[in-house]
C-alpha positions, -999 to +999 in steps of 0.1 A: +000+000+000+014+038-010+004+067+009-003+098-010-015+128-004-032+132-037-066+122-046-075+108-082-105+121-099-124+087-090-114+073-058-117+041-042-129+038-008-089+030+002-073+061-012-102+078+005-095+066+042-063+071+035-067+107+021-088+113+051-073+098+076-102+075+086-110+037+083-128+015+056-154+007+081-160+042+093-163+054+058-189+023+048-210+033+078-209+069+069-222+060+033-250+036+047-263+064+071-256+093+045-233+110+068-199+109+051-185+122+015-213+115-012-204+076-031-210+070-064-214+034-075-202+017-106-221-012-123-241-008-090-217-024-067-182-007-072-178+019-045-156+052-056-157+087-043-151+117-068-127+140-052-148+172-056-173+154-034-150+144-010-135+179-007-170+195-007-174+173+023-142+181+042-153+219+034-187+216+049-173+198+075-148+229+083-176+257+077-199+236+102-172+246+133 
């Protein structure tokens, strides 16, 4: 596994937690409940993040505080 600090276009759900500093599981409950960075699925089961969601979430997360 490589750590980076950059964030491809369409992410996996690894190069997210990563990115964020959180876990898979955190990040799978956060999609079940709606809570986390909006997932977009591919061929319905394929789980991947686009990084402007995932910063739009970090954002809203820092203008909430």
């Amino acid at each position: 596994m490589t750590l980076t600090t950059e964030l491809p276009d369409l992410a996996t759900r690894q190069q997210v937690a990563e990115y964020t500093q959180t876990s898979i599981p955190t990040l799978a409950r956060w999609a079940m409940e709606g809570t986390g960075p909006k997932v977009t699925r591919l061929g319905g089961r394929a789980v991947r993040y686009r990084r402007a969601d995932v910063l739009a979430w970090i954002n809203s997360l820092a203008d909430a505080s």
